[in-house]
DSSP file (Angstrom, degrees, kcal/mol; ACC not computed):
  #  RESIDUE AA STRUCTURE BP1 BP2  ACC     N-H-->O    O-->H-N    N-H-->O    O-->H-N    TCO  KAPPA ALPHA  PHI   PSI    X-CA   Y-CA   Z-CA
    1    1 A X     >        0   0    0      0, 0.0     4,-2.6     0, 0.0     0, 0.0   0.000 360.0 360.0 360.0 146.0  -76.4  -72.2 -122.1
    2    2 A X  H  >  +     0   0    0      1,-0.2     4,-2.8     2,-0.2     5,-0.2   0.713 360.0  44.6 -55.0 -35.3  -79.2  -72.7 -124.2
    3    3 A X  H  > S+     0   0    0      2,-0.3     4,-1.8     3,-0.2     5,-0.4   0.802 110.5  55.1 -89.4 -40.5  -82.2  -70.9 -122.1
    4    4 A X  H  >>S+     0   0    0      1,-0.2     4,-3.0     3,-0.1     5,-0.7   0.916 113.1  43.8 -60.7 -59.5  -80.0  -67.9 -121.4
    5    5 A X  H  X5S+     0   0    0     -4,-2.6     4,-2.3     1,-0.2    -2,-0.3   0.909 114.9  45.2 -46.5 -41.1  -79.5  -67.6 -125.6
    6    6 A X  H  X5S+     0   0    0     -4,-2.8     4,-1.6     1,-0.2     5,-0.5   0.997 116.1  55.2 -77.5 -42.0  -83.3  -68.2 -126.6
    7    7 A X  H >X>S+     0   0    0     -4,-1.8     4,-4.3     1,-0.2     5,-2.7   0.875 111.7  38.3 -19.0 -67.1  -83.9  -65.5 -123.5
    8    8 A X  H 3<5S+     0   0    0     -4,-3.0    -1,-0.2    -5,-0.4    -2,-0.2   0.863 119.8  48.9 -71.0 -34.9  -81.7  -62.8 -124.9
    9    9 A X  H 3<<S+     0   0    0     -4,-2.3    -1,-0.3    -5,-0.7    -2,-0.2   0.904 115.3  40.2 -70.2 -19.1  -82.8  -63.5 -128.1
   10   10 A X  H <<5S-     0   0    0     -4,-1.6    -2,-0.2    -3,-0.7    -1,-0.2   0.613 103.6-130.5-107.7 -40.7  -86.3  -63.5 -127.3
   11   11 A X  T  <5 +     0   0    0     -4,-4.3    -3,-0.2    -5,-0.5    -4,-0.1   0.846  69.1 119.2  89.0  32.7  -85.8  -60.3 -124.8
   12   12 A X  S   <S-     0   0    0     -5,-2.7    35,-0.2    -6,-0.2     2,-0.2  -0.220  71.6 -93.0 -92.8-164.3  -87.8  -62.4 -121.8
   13   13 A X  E     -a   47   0A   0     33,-1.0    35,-1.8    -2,-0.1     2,-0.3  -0.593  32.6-136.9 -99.3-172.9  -86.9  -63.4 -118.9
   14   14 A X  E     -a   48   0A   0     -2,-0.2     2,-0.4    33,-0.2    35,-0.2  -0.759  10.9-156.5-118.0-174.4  -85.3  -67.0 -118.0
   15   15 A X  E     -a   49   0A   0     33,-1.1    35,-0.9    -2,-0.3     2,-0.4  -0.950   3.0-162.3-163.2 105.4  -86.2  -68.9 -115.2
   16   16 A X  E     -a   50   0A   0     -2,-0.4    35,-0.2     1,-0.2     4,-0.1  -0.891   8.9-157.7-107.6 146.7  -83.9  -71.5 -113.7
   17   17 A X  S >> S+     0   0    0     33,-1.4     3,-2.1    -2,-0.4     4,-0.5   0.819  90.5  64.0 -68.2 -55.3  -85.4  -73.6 -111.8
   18   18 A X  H >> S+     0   0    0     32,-0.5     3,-2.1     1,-0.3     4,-0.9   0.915 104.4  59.1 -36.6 -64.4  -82.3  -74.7 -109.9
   19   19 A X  H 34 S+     0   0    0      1,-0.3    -1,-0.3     2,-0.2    -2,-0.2   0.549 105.2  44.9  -7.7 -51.1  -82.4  -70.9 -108.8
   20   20 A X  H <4 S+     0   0    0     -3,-2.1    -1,-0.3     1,-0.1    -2,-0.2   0.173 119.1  39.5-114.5  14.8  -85.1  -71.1 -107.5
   21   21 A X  H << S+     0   0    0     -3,-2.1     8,-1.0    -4,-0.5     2,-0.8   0.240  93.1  70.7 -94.3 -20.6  -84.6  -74.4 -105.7
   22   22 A X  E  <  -B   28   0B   0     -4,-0.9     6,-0.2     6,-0.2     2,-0.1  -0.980  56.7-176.9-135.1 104.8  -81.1  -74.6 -104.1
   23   23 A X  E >>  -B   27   0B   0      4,-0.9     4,-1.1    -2,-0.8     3,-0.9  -0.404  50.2 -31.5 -86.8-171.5  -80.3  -72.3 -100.9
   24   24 A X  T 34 S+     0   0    0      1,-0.2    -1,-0.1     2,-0.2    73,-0.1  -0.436 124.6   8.5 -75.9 133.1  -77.1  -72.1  -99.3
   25   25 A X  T 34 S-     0   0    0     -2,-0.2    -1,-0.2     1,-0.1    72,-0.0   0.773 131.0 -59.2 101.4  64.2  -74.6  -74.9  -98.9
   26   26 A X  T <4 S+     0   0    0     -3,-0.9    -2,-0.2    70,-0.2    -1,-0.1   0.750  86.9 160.5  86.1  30.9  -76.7  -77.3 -101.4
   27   27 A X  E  <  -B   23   0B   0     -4,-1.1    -4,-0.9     3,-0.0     2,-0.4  -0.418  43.6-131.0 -76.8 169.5  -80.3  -77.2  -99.0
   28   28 A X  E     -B   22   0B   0     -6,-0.2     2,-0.5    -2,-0.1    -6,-0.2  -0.971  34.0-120.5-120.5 123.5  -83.4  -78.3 -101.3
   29   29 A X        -     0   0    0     -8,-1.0     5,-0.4    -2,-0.4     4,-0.2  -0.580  45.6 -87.4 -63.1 117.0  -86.1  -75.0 -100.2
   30   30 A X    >>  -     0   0    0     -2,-0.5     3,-8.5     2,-0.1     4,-0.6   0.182  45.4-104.7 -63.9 137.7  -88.6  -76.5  -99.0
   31   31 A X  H >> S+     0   0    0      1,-0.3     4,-2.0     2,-0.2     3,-1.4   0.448 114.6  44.8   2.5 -70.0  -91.7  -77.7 -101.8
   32   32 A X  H 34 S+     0   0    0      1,-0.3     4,-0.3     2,-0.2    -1,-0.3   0.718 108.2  53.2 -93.0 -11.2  -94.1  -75.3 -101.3
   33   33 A X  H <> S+     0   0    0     -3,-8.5     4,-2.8    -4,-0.2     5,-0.4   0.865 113.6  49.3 -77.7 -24.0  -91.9  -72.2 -101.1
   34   34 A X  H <X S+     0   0    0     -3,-1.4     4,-1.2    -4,-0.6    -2,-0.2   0.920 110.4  45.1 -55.6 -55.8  -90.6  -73.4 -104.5
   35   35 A X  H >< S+     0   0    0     -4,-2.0     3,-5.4     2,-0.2     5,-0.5   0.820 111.9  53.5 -69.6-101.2  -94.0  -74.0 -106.1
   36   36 A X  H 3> S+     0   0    0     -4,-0.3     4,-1.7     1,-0.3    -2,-0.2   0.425 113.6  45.5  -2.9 -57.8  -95.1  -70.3 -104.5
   37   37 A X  H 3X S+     0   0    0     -4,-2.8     4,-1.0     2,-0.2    -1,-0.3   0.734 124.2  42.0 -56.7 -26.3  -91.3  -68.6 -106.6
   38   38 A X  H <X S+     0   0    0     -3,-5.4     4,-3.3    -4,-1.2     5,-0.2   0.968 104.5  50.7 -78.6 -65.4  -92.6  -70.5 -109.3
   39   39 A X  H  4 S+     0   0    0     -4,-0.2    -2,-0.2     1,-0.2    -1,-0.1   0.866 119.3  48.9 -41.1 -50.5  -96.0  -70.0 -109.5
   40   40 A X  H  < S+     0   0    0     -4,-1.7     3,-0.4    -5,-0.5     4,-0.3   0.852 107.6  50.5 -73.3 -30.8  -94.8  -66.3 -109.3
   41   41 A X  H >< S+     0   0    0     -4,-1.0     3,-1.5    -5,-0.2    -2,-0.2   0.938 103.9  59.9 -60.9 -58.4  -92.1  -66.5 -112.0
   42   42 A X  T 3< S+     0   0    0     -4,-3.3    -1,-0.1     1,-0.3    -3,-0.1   0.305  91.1  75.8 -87.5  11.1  -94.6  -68.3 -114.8
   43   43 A X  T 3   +     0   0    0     -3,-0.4    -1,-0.3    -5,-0.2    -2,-0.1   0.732  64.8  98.2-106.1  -3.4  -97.0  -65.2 -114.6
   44   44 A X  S <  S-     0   0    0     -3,-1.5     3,-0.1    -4,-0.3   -32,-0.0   0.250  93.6-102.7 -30.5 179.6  -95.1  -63.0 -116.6
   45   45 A X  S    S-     0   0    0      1,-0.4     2,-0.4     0, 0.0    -1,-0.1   0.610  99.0  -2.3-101.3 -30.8  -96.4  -62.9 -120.4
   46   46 A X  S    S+     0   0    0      2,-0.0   -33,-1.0    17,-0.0    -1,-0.4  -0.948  71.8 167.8-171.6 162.1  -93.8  -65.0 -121.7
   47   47 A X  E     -a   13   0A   0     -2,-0.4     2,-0.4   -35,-0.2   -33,-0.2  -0.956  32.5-126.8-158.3 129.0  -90.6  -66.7 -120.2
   48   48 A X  E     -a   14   0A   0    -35,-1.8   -33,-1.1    -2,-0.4     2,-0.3  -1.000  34.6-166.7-115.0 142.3  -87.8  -69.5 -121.1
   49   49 A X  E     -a   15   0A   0     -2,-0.4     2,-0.3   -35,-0.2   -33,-0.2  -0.839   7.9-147.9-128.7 143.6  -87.9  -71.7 -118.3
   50   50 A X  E     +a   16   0A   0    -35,-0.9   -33,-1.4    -2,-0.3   -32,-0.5  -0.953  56.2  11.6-127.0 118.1  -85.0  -74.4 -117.6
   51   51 A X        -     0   0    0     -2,-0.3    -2,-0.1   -35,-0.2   -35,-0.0  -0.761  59.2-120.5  92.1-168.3  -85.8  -77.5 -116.1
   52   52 A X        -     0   0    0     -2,-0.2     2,-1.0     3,-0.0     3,-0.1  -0.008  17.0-177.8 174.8  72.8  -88.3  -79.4 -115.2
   53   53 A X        -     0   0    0      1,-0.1     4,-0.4     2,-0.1     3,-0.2  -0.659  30.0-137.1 -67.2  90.4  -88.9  -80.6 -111.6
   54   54 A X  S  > S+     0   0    0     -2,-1.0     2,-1.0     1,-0.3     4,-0.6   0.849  99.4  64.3 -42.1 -48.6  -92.0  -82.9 -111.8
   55   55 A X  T  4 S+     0   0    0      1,-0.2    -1,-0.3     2,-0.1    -2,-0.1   0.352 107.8  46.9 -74.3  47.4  -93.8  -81.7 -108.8
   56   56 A X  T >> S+     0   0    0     -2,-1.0     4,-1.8    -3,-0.2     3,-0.5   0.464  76.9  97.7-122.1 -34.8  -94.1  -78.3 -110.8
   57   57 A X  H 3>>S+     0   0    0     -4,-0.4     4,-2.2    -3,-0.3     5,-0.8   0.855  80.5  58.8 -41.5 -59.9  -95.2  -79.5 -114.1
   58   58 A X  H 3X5S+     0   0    0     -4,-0.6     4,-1.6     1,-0.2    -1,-0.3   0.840 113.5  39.9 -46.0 -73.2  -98.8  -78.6 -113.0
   59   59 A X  H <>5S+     0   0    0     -3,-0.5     4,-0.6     1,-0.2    -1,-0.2   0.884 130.2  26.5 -29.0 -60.2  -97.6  -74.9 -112.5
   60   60 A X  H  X5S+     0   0    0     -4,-1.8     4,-1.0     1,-0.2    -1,-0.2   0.885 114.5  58.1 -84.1 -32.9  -95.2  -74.8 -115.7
   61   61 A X  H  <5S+     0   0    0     -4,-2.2    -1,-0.2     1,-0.2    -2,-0.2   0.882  95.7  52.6 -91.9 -27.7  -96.5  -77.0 -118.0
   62   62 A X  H  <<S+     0   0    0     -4,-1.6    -1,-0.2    -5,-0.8    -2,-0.1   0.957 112.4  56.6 -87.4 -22.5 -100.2  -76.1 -118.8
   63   63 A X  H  < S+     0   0    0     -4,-0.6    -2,-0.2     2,-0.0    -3,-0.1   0.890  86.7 118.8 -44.0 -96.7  -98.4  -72.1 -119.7
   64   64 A X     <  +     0   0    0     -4,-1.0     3,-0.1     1,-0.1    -3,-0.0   0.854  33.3 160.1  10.2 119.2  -96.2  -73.9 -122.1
   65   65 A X  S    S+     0   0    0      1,-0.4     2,-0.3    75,-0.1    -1,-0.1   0.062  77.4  32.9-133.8  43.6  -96.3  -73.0 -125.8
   66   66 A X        -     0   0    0     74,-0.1    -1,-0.4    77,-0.0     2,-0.3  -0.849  62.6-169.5 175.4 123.4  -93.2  -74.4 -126.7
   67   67 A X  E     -c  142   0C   0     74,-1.4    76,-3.0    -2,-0.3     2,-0.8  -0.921  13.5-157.7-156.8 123.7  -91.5  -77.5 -125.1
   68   68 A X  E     -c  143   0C   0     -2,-0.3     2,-0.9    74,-0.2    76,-0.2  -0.891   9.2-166.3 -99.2 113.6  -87.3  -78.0 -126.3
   69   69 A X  E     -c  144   0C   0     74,-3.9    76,-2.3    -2,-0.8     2,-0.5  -0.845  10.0-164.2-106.0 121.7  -86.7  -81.3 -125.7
   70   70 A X  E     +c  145   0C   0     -2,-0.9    76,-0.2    74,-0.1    74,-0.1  -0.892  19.5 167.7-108.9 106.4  -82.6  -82.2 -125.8
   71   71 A X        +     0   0    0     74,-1.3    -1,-0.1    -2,-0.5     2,-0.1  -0.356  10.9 151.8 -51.7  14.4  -82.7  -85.9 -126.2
   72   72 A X        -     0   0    0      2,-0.1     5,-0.4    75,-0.1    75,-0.1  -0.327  54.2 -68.6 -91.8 153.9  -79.2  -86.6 -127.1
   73   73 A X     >  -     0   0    0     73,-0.6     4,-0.8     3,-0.1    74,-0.0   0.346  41.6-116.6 -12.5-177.1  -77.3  -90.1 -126.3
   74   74 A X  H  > S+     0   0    0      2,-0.2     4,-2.0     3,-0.1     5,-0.1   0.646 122.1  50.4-108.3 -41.4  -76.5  -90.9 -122.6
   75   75 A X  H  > S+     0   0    0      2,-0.2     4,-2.0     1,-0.2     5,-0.1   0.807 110.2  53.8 -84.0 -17.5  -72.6  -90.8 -123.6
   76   76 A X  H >> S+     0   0    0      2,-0.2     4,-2.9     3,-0.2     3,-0.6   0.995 112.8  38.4 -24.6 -94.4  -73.5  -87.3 -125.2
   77   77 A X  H 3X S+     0   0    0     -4,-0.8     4,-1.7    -5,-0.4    -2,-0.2   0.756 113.9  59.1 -68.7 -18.3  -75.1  -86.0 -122.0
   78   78 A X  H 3X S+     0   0    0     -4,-2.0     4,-1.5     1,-0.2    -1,-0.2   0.947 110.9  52.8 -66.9 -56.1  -71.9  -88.0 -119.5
   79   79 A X  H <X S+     0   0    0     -4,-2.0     4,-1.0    -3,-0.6     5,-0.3   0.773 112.0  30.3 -50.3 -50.0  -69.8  -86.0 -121.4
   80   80 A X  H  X S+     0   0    0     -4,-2.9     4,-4.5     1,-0.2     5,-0.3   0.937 116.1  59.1 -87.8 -35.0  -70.8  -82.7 -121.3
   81   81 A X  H  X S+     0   0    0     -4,-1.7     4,-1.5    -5,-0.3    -2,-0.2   0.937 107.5  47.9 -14.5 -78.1  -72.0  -83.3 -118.1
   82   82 A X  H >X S+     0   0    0     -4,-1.5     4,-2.3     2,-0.2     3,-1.7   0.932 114.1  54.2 -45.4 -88.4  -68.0  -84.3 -117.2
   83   83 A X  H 3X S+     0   0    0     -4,-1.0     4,-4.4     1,-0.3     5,-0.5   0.837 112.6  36.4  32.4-102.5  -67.1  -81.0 -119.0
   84   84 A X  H 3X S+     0   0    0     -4,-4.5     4,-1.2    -5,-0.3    -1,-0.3   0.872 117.0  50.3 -60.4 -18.3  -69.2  -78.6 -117.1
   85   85 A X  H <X S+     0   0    0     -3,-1.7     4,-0.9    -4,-1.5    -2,-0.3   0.714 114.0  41.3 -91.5 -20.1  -68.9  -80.0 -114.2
   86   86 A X  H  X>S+     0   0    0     -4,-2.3     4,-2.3    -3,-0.4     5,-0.5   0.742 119.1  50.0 -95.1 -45.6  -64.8  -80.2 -114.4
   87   87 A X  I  X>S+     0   0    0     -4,-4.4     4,-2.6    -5,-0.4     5,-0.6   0.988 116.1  42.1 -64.3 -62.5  -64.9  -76.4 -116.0
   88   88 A X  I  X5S+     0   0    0     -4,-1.2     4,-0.7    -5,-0.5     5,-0.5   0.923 113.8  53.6 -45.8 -50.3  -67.5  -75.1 -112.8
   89   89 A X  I  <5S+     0   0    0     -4,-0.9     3,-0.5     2,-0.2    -1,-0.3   0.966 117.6  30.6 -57.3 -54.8  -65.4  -77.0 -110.3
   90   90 A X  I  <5S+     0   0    0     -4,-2.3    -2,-0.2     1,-0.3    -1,-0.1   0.861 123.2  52.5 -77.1 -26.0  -61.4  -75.3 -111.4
   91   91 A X  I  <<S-     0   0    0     -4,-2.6    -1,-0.3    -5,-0.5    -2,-0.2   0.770 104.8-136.9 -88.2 -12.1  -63.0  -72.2 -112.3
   92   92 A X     << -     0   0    0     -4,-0.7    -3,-0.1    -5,-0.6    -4,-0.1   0.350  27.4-174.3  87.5 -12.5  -65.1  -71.6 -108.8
   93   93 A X        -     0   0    0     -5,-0.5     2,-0.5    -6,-0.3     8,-0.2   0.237  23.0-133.5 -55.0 141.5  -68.0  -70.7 -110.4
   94   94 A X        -     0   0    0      6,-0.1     2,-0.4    -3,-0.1     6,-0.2  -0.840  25.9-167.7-119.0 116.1  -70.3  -69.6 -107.9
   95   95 A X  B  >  -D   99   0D   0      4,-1.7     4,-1.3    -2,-0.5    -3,-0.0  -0.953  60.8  -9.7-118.0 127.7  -74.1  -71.4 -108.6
   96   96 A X  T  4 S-     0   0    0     -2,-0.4     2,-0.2     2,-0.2   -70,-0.2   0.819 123.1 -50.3  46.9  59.3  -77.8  -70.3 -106.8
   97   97 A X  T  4 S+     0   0    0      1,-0.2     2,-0.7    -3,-0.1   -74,-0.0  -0.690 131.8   1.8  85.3-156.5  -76.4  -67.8 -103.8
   98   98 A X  T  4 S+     0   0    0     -2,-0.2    -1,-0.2    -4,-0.1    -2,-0.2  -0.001  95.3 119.5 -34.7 -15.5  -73.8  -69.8 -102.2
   99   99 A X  B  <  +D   95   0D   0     -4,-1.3    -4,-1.7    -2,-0.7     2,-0.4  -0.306  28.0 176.6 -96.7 154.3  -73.3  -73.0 -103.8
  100  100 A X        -     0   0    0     -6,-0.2     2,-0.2    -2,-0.1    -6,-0.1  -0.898  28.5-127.8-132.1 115.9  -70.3  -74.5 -105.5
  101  101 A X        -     0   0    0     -2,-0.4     2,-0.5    -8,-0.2    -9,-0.1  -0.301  25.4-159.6 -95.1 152.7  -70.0  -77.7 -106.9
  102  102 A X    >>  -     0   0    0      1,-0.2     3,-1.8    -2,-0.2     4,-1.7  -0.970  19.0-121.2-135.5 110.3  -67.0  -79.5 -105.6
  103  103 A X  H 3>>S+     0   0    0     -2,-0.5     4,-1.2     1,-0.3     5,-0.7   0.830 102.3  48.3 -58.7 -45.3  -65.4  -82.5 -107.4
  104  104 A X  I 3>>S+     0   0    0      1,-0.2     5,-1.0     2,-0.2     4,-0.8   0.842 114.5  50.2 -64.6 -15.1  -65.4  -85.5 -105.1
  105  105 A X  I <>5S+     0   0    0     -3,-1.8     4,-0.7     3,-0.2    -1,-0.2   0.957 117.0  40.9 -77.7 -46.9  -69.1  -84.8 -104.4
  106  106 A X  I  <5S+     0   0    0     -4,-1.7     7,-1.0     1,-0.2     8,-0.8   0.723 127.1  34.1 -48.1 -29.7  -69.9  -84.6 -108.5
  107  107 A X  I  <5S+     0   0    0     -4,-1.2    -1,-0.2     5,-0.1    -3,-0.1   0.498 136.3   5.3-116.0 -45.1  -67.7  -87.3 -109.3
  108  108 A X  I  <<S+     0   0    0     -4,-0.8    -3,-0.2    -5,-0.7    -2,-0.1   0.795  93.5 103.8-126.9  -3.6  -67.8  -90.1 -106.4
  109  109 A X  S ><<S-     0   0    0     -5,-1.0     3,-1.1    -4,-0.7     6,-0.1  -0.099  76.6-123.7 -84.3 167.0  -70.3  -89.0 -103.9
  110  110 A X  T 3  S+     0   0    0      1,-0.3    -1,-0.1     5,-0.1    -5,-0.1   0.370 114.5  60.0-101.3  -3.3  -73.8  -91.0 -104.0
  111  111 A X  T 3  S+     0   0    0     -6,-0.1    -1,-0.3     4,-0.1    -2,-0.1  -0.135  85.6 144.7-120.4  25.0  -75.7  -87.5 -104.6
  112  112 A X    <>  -     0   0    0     -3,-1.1     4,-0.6     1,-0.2    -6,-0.2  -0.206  60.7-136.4 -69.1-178.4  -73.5  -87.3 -107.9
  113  113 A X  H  > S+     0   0    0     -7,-1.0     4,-3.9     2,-0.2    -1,-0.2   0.699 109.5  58.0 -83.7 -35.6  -75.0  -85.6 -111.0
  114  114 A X  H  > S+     0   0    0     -8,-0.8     4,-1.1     2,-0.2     5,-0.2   0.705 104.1  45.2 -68.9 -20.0  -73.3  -88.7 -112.8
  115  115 A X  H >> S+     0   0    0      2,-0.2     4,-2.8     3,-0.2     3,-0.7   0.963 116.8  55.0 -89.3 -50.2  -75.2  -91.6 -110.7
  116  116 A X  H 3X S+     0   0    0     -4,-0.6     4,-1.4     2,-0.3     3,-0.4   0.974 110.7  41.7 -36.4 -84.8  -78.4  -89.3 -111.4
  117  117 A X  H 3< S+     0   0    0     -4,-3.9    -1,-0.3     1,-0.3    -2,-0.2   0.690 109.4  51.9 -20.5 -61.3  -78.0  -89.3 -114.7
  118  118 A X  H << S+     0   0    0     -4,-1.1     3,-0.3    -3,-0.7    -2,-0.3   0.582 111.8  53.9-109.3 -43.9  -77.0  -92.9 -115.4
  119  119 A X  H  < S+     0   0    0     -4,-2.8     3,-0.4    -3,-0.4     4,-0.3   0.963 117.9  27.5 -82.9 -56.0  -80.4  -94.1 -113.3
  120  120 A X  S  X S+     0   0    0     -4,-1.4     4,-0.5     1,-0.2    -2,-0.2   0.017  82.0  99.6-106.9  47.9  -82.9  -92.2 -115.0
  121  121 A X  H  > S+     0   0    0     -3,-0.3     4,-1.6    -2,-0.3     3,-0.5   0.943  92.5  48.1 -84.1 -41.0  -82.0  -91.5 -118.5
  122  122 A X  H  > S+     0   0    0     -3,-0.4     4,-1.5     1,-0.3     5,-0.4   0.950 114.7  49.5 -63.4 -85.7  -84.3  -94.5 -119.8
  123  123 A X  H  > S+     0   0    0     -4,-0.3     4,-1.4     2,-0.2    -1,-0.3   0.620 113.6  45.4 -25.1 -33.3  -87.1  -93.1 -117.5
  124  124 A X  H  X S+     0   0    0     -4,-0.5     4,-1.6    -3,-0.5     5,-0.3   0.980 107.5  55.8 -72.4 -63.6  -86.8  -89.6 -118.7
  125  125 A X  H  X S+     0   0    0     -4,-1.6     4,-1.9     1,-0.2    -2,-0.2   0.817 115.3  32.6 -33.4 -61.6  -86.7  -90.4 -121.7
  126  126 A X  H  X S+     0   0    0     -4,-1.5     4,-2.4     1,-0.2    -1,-0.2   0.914 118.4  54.7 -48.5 -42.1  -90.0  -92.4 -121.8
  127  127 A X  H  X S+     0   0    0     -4,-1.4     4,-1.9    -5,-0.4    -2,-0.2   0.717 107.5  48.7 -80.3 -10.5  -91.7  -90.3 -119.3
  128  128 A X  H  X S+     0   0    0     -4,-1.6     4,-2.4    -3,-0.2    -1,-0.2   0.781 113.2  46.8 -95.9 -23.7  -91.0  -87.3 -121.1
  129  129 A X  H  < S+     0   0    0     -4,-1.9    -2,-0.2    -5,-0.3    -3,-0.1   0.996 113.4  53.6 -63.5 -44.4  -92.3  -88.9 -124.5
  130  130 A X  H >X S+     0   0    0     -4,-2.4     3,-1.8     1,-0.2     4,-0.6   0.905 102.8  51.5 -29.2 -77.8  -95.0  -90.0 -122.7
  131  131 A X  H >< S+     0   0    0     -4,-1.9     3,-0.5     1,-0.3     6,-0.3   0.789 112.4  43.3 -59.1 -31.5  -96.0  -86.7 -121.3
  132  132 A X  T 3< S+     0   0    0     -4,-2.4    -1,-0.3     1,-0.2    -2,-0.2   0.206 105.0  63.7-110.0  26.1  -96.1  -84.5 -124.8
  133  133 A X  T <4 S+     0   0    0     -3,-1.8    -1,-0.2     0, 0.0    -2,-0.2   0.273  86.0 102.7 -88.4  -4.8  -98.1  -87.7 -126.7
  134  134 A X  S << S-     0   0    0     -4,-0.6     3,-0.4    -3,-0.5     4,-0.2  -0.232  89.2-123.9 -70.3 161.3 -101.2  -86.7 -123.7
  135  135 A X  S    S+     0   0    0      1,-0.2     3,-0.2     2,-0.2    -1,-0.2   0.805 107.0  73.4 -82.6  -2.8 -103.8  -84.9 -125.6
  136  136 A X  S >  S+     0   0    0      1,-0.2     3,-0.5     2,-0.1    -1,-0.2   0.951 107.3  40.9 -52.1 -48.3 -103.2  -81.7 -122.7
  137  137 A X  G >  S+     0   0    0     -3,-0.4     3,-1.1     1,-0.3    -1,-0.2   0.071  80.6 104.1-137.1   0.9  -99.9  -81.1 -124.7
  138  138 A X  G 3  S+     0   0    0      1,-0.2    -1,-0.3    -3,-0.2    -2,-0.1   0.865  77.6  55.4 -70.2 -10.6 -101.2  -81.7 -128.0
  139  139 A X  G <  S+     0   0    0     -3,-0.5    -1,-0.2    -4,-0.2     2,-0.2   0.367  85.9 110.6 -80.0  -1.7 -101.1  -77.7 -128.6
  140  140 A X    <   -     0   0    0     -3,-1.1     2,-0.9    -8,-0.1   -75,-0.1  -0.511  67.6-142.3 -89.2 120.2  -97.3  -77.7 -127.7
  141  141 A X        -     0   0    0     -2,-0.2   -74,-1.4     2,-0.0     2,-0.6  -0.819  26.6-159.4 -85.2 107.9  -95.0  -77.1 -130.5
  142  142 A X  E     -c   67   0C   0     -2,-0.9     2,-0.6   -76,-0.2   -74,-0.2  -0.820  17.3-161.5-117.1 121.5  -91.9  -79.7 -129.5
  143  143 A X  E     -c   68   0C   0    -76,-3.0   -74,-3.9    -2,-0.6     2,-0.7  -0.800  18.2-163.9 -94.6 116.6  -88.5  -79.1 -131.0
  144  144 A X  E     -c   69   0C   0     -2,-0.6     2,-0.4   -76,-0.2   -74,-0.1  -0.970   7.1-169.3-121.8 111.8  -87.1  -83.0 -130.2
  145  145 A X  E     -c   70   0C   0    -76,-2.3   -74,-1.3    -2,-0.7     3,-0.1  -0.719  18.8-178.0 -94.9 147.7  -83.2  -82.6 -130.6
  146  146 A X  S    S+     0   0    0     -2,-0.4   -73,-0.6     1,-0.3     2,-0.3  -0.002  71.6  29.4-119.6  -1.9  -81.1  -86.1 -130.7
  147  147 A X  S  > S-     0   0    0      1,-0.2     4,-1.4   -75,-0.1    -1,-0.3  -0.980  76.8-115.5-161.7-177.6  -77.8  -84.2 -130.9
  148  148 A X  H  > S+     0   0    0     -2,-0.3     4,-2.6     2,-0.2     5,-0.4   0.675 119.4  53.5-127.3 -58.7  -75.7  -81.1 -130.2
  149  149 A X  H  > S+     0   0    0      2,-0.2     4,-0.5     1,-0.2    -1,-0.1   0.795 104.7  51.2 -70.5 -23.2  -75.7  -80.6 -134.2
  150  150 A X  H  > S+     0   0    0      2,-0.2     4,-1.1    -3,-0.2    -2,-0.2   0.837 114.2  45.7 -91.0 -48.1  -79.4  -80.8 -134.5
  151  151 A X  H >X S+     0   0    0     -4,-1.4     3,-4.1     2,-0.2     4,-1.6   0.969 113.5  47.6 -37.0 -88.4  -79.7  -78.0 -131.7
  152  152 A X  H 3X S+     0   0    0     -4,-2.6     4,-1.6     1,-0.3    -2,-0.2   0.905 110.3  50.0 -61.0 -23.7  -77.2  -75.8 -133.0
  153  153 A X  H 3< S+     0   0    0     -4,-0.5    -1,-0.3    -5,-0.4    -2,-0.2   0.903 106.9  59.2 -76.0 -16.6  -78.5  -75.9 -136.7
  154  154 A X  H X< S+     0   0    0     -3,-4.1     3,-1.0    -4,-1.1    -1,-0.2   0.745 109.2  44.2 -55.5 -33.8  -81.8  -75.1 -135.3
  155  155 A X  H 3< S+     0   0    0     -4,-1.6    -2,-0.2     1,-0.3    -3,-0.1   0.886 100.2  62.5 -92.1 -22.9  -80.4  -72.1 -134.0
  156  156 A X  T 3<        0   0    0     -4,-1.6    -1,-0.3    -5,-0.2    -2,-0.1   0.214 360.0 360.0 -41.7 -11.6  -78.7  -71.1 -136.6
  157  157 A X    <         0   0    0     -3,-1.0    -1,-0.2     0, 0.0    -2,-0.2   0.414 360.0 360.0 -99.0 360.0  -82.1  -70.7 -138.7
């Protein structure tokens, strides 16, 4: 994963959001304990943080000196999406304390990752251009990927 490598390379911590979101058997913690782990997470001296749960942005975003934006295709992210989600599922993988993702909910369920996806990639996508053209975020240095190749040859430098 991307955030663990720039982590270790960087010798910070990371910060998942999900982590720090998701209790046992797939509960959402409620908001304000979230913001509070958060709020506590982002006062470290420096951090890679993954995600990007709007009612945080005030917390995470005005720390920011840095912003990785992966932008790639919709059939791009459906795919790797499919991928992890098929690998996580046969392998067991154990996610945030308890949780496990479980194909018929990932795949046909109305809370999929895929239905998620597939409604707001146009809206992310704007809202996120949107948000680093305001002139808060003009100090930001933003690495805007459009593929998988454009990432890994960035990291590779």
């Amino acid at each position: 994963m991307l955030a663990d490598h720039l982590a270790e390379q960087l010798h910070v911590p990371h910060i998942e959001l999900d982590a720090l979101y998701w209790g046992p058997k797939w509960t959402a913690a409620d908001r304000e304990v979230v913001r509070a782990r958060v709020r506590t997470a982002v006062l470290a001296s420096a951090w890679v943080i993954d995600g990007n749960y709007s009612f945080l942005r005030d917390l995470v975003w005005p720390r920011l000196q840095d912003v990785i934006w992966l932008d790639y295709p919709l059939p791009v992210i459906l795919w790797r999406l499919v991928l992890r989600t098929w690998q996580r599922t046969v392998n067991k993988e154990l996610l945030w304390g308890t949780n496990y993702e479980r194909f018929w909910q990932q795949f046909f369920s109305a809370d999929s990752l895929f239905f998620w996806a597939l409604r707001s990639y146009r809206r992310h996508r704007s809202l996120y251009a949107d948000l680093l053209a305001r002139p808060e975020n003009s100090t930001l240095l933003v690495f805007h990927f459009l593929s998988p190749g454009d990432t890994d040859t960035w990291l590779q430098k």
